[in-house]
Each structure stands twice: as structure tokens, then as C-alpha cells.
C-alpha positions in Angstrom: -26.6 -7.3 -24.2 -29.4 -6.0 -21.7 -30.0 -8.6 -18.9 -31.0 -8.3 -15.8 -28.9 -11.3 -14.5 -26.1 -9.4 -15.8 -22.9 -9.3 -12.6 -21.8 -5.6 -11.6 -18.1 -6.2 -12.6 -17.8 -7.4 -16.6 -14.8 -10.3 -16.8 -12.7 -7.8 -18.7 -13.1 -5.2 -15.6 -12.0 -8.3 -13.4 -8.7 -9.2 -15.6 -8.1 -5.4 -15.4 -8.4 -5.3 -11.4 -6.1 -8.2 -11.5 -3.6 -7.3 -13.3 -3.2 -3.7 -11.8 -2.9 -5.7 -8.5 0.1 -7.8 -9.5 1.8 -5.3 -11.6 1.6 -2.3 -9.6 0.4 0.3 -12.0 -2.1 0.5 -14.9 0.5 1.2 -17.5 1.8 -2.4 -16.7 -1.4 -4.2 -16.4 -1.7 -2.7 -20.2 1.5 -4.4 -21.1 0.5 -7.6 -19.5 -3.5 -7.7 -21.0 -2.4 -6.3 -24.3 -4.9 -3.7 -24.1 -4.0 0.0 -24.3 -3.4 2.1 -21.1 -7.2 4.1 -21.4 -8.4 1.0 -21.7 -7.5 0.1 -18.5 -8.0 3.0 -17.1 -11.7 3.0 -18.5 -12.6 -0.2 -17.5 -11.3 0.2 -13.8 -13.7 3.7 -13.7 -16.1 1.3 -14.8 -15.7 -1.0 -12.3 -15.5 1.8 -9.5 -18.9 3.6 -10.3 -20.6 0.0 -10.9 -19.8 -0.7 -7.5 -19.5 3.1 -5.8 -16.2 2.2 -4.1 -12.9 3.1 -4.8 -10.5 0.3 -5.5 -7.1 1.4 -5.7 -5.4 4.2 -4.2 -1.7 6.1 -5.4 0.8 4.6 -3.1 4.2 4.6 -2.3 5.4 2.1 -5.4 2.4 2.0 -7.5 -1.4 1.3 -7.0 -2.5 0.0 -3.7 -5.9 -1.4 -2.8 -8.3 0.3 -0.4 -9.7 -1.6 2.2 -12.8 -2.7 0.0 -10.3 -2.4 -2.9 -9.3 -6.0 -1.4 -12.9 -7.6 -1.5 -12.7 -6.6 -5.0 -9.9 -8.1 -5.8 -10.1 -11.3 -3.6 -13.6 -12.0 -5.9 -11.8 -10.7 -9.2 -9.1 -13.3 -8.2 -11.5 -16.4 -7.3 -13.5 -15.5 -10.8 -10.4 -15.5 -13.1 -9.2 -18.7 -10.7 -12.1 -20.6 -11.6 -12.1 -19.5 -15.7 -8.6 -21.0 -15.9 -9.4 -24.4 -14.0 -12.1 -24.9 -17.0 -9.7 -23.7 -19.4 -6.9 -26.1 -18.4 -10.0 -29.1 -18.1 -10.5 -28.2 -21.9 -7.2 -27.9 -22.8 -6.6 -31.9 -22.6 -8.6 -32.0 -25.6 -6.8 -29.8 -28.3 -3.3 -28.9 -29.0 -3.8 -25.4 -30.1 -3.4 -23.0 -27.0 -7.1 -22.0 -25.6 -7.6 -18.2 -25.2 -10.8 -18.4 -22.6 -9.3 -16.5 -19.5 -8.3 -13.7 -22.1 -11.4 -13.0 -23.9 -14.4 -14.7 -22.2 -17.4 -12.4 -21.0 -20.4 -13.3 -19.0 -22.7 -12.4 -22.2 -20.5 -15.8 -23.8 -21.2 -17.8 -21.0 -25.0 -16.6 -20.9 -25.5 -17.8 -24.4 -23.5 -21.4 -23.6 -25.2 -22.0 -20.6 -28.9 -20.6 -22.4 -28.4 -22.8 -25.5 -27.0 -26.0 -23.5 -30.3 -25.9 -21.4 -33.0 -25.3 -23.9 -31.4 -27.3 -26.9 -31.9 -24.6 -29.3 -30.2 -20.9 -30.7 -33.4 -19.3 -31.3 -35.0 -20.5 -28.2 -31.8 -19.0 -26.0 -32.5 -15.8 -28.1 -35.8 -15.3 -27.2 -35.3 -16.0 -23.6 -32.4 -13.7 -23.6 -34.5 -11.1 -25.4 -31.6 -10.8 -28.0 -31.3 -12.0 -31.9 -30.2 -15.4 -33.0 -27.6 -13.8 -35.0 -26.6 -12.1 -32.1 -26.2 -16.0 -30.5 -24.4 -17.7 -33.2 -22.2 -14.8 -33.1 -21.6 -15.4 -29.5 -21.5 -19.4 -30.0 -18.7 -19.0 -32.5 -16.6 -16.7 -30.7 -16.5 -19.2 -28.0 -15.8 -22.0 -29.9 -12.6 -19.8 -31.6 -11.7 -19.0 -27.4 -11.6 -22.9 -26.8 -10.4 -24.6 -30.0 -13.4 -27.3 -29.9 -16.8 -27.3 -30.8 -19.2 -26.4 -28.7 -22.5 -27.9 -30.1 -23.7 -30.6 -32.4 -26.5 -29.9 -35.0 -29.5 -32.3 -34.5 -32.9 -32.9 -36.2 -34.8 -31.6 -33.3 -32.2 -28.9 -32.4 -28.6 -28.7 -30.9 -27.0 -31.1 -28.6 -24.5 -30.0 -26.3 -20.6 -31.2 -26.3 -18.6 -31.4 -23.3 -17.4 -28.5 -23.8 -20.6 -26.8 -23.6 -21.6 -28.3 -21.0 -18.5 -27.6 -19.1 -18.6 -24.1 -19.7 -22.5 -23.9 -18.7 -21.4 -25.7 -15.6 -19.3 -22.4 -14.6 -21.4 -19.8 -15.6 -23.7 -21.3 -12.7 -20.8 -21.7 -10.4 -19.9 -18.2 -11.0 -23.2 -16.3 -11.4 -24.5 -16.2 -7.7 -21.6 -14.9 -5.8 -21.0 -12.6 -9.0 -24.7 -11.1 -9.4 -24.6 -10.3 -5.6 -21.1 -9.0 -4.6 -21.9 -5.6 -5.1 -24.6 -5.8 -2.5 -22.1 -8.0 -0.4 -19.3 -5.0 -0.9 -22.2 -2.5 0.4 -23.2 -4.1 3.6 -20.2 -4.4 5.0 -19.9 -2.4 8.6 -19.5 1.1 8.5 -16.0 1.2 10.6 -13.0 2.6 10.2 -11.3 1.5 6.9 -8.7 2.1 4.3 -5.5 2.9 3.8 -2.9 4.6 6.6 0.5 5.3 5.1 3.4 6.9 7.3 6.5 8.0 6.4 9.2 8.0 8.9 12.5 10.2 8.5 15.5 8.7 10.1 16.2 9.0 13.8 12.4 9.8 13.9 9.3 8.5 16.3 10.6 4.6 16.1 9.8 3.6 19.7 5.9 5.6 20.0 4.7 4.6 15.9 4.7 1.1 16.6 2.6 1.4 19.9 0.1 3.6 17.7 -0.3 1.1 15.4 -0.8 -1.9 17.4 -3.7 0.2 19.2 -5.4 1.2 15.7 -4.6 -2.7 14.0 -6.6 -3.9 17.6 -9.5 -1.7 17.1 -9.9 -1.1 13.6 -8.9 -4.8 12.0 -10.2 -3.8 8.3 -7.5 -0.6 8.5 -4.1 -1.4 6.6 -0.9 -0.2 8.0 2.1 1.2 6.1 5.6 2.5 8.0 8.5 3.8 5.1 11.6 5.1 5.9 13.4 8.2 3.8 14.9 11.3 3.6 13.0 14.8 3.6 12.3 15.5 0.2 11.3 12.1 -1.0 8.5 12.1 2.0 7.3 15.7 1.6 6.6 15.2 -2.3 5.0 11.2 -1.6 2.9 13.1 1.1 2.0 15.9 -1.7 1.0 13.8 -4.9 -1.3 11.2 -2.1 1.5 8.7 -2.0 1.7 8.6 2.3 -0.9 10.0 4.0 1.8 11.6 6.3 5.3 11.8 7.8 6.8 11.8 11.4 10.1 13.6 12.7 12.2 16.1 13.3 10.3 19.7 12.3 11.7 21.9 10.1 13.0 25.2 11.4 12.4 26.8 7.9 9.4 27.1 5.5 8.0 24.6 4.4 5.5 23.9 1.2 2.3 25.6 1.4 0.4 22.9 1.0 1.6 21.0 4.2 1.3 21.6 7.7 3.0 20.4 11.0 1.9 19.0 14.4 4.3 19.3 17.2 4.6 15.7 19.0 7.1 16.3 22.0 10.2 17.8 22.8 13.5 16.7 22.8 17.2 17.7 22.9 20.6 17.0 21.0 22.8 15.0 22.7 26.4 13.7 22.4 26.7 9.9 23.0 29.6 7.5 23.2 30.0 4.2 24.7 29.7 3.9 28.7 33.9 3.0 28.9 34.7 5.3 26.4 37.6 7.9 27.7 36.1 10.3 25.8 33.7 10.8 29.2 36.7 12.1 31.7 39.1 13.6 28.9 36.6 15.9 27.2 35.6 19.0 28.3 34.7 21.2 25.6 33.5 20.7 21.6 37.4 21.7 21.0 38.3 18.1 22.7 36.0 16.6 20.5 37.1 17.7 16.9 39.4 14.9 16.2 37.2 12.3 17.4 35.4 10.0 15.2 31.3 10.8 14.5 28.3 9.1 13.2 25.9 11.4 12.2 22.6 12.0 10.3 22.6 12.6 6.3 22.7 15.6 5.1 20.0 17.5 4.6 18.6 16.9 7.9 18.3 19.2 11.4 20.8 16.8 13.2 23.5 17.0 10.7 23.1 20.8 10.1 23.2 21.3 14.0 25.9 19.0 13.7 27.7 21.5 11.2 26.8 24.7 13.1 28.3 23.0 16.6 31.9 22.8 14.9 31.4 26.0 12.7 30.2 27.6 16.7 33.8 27.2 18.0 35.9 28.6 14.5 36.2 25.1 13.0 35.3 22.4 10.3 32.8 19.8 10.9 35.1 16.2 11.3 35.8 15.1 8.0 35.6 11.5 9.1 32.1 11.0 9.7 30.0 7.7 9.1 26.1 8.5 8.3 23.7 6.3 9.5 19.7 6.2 8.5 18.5 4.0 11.6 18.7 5.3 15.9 18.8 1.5 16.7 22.0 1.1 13.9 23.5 4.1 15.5 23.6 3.1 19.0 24.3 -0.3 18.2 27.8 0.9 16.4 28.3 3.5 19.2 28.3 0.1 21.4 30.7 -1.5 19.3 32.9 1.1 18.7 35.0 4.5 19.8 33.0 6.6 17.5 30.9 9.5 18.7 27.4 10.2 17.9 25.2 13.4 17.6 21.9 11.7 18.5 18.3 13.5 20.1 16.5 11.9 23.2 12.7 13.0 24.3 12.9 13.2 28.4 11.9 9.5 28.6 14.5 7.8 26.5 17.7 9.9 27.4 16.5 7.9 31.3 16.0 4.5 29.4 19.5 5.1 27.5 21.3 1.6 26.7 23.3 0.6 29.7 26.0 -0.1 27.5 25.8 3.4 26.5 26.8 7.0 28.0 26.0 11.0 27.5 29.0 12.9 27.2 28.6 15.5 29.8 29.4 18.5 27.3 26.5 21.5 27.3 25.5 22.1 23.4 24.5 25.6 22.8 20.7 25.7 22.1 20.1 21.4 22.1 16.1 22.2 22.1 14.2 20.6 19.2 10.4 19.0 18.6 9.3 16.1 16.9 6.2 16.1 15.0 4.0 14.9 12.2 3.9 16.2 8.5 0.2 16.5 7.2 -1.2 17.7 4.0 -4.1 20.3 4.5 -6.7 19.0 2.8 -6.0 15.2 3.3 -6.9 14.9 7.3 -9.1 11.8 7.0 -10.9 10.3 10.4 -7.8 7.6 10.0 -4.8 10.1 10.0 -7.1 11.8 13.0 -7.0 8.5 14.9 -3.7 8.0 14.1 -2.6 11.5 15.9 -4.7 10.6 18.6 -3.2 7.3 19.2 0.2 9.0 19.0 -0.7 11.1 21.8 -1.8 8.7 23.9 1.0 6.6 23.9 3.6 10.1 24.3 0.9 10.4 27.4 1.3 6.8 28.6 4.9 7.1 28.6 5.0 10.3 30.3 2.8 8.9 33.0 5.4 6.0 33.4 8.4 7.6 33.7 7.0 10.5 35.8 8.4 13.4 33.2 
């Protein structure tokens, strides 16, 4: 029904926006609305050219709202919010459950709303330039959505019920903010938005990542900020399929896939750790003093536990079989602390001189200790965001540099 009052989004594209909002993914929101998946998927495509903005991006566990992606749905949310206050108002006066927040459409409320003020189907159909088949259509698929009569048939035309005059009471509540969100979504400020999702692997970038984002959530308040934790593979194929935008630690000494590429960070170096009383610090003086000792180590898979392999494998041994993995640097020291275990950690320049007091490097040399830190990209995904994001990281590795004199 052509109207030029008509909102951007349709009530059906708001449920849909909803619902792929709580559930997570558009093949849930079809369970929840009953509808089938292309449905949904239609009607938020819909939605996204009415209002040339994209609403929901792939993330990490499911669909994730872009920065405007949360105006939409703050609006789609305060729409539906206001449909089922009337519908539980109208519920006190039927038994039968009312289907209103299910079904309703703004061409419904039109019609209500057209017919309650001018006391007449035909005259609502001529204002709304539509048939007055076309109204009593509408009229009676209303009246099926709220149990209840909507009008009552006059001499001298139709007089509204409460119901009708209920629901014309929220198509006006609705229609201004509706009719001009899409202008409201446009001029907002042209600054730095969306979404910035960073992966960490473990042992990886926990003290400068932090710093970085405070700094960006300062100076760029409509920016949302992600930090996951996982191994290798699960980070490398989220950054691929759009899940993270990218991923922070130790680089790779072997190829990686051709579609991603890595920016060195800073250096750093293996290093054996143990707790400052530990006797391990006077009694050993080799790796061979070390190979009965008890370890934490990284998971395998990653370039601290395969240097961990190769330093036992170096002097014509087997790694420690007894060997506790840990995914956190802060779990690992802390358990260090607390224990006589050993650890096979890596330190950039500034934290091996801020090490834990309570904590001590084993004065062994390791053969060839060198190894960077750096950040994962994909190469064709460097937005201005993950660019700010780099630069913020560098500016804090600078800061600290600058404060520790390194």
C-alpha cells in the first residue's frame, strides 16, 4: 500500500532485527518468528538497503551489530516494546491469546488510526488512496490479531471501540520517531565507528592490548571493543571467514595462509622462570639439570611449546613428561609463585625488568631465545579501525620503551 507516511523499516523487518539480536543468528530468529530462514534473511536485506547501513556483522558466536547496527535495534526494540504494552492493555478484555506483536504492520495501524478519525471505511480509503475492500480487509485482519471488535456500525458511519481507539492512539505514538529514523541514522557524525574484534593467542600482548584500547574507547566512544582468547587455528580461520578482524602473538616461523599477513610488534626472548627461593637457581647449570624438574608450558601447537620440545630434543633427550599447560601468562606466573614448577615463558625487554618480585630467571643460556610478537591481519580487511588500532599498539610499545629506557 503506497504512502508516503509510510516508516523506512516495515514491523516485520523490526521483529526480524530483533530476534537475530537475541538469538544470535538468522537461522534461530527463523525458529523463534516462525518464518523460514530466506525470509529472514530477505527482510533484514530489506531493512539494510531501506536504510543504506549495515546492521549486523559475522562475529565470533553469531551476528553482531555494527555500531549503527545498535541505533537500529535500540528503535526496533522500543517499537516492538510499545506494540506489546497495547497488546497486554487489550488483553484484559478477551481470553483468547492476542497475536498483535506477531502479525501487526503499519499499513493495519494506518487503516485503524484512518477509519477511527474520519468515522468511515470509504472515507479512510480515499484518503489513503486505496480501495475499501482493501480497508475492510485490513479492519478484519486486525480484529482476528486482537480477538475484539474494533468498530461498531452506525447510521451515519462507524464508531470506534476501545480497541480502535487504543490502537490509533499508537500508530501516532509510533509514527514520528519511525517516519524519521532513517534520517536520524544518517546524520549521525561521520567518526570512527563499528566493530574492532581481536583475537589474542595465549601468552600473547596482555599487558600493551588493554592500553590500546582504553586510548581508542577514549577517542572513538561509538567504536565497540572485542578481546578473545584461543589457540592458532581457531583465530586464523575466525580472522578468514570475517569473524575477528585480527589476532595478536607469537609469529609463526612457517608459512602461513595466503590470504593473511603479519606485522611484527616487538621483540622478545624465551626464558626459564622459577620462583625467586627456588634451588633450582644455584643447583642448575645446564638443560641436563633441568630434565627431571617439573614444567608448565604452552599447548601444543604453539612456538613456546615446540621450542620447548626442540630445547630437550637439543641435548639427546625427551621433553619432561610431567608437564602442566597453561593458556593465561598471569595463571602461569601465578602457579610458578605458588609452586616448585618450572616455566618456559617469553619477556619483551621491559617486562623481563618489571618480573614479579616473587619471581626469578633461571640463569641458563637457551640456544637461539630470539622471537617477535606481532599482529595477524587479513589482506583485504585493513579498515581505518584495525589501522588505528596498530597505531595505538605502537604507541603504547613506544611509551613503554621511553619509560623503561630500552
Amino acid at each position: 500500500m503506497p504512502h508516503s507516511n509510510t516508516p523506512a523499516l516495515s514491523l516485520k523487518q523490526c521483529r526480524v532485527i530483533s530476534a537475530i539480536m537475541r538469538k544470535g543468528t538468522e537461522k534461530d530468529a527463523s525458529v523463534a518468528l516462525n518464518l523460514s530462514q530466506s525470509s529472514i534473511s530477505r527482510a533484514l536485506s530489506q531493512a539494510e538497503k531501506a536504510l543504506d547501513t549495515c546492521i549486523f556483522t559475522r562475529g565470533w558466536s553469531g551476528a553482531e551489530p555494527t555500531a549503527e547496527g545498535e541505533m537500529v535495534v535500540s528503535f526496533c526494540d522500543s517499537i516492538l516494546k510499545l506494540i506489546r504494552k497495547t497488546e497486554a492493555q487489550l488483553q484484559h478484555a478477551v481470553e483468547a491469546g492476542l497475536m498483535l506483536h506477531h502479525y501487526i504492520e503499519w499499513r493495519h495501524l494506518m487503516v485503524v488510526e484512518a477509519v477511527t478519525r474520519l468515522g468511515s471505511a470509504s472515507l479512510a480509503a480515499e484518503t489513503l488512496s486505496i480501495s475499501q475492500p482493501a480497508v475492510s480487509k485490513m479492519l478484519k485482519e486486525v480484529e482476528n490479531m486482537v480477538r475484539q471488535p474494533l468498530f461498531t456500525r452506525m447510521r451515519h458511519g462507524l464508531i470506534a471501540q476501545t480497541s480502535a481507539e487504543t490502537l490509533a492512539s499508537l500508530y501516532l505514538q509510533m509514527l514520528p520517531a519511525a517516519q524519521s529514523f532513517a534520517q536520524t541514522l544518517q546524520s549521525q557524525p561521520h567518526e570512527l565507528t563499528g566493530r574492532l574484534s581481536v583475537g589474542m593467542l595465549s601468552f600473547s600482548c596482555q599487558d600493551i592490548v588493554p592500553i590500546a584500547f582504553a586510548s581508542i574507547f577514549e577517542q572513538h566512544p561509538r567504536v565497540r571493543l572485542q578481546a578473545m582468547q584461543g589457540p592458532y587455528h581457531m583465530l586464523s580461520n575466525a580472522l578468514i571467514k570475517g569473524e575477528i578482524d585480527c589476532f595478536l602473538g607469537l609469529l609463526r616461523t612457517g608459512p602461513i595462509h595466503p590470504d593473511l599477513i603479519e606485522i611484527p610488534l616487538l621483540h622478545a626472548q624465551y626464558a626459564l622462570i622459577a620462583r625467586a627461593e627456588h634451588p633450582i637457581h644455584t643447583n642448575a647449570h645446564s638443560l641436563d639439570d633441568l630434565t627431571n624438574e617439573r614444567w608448565i608450558v604452552a599447548r601444543h601447537g604453539t612456538p613456546i611449546r615446540d621450542y620447548f620440545e626442540q630445547l630437550f630434543y637439543s641435548i639427546d633427550d625427551k621433553p619432561p613428561i610431567q608437564a602442566l599447560e597453561m593458556l593465561t601468562f598471569a595463571s602461569s606466573e601465578e602457579l610458578v609463585i605458588h609452586s616448585d614448577a618450572i616455566a618456559l615463558l617469553f619477556y619483551d625487554d621491559w617486562n623481563i625488568q618489571q618480573l614479579n618480585p616473587h619471581l626469578k630467571q633461571i640463569p641458563i643460556p637457551l640456544p637461539r631465545p630470539d622471537c617477535t610478537l606481532g599482529i595477524t591481519l587479513h589482506k583485504e580487511r585493513q579498515t581505518p579501525l584495525i589501522k588505528t588500532f596498530i597505531s595505538e599498539l605502537k604507541n603504547t610499545i613506544d611509551a613503554k620503551r621511553t619509560k623503561y629506557k630500552v
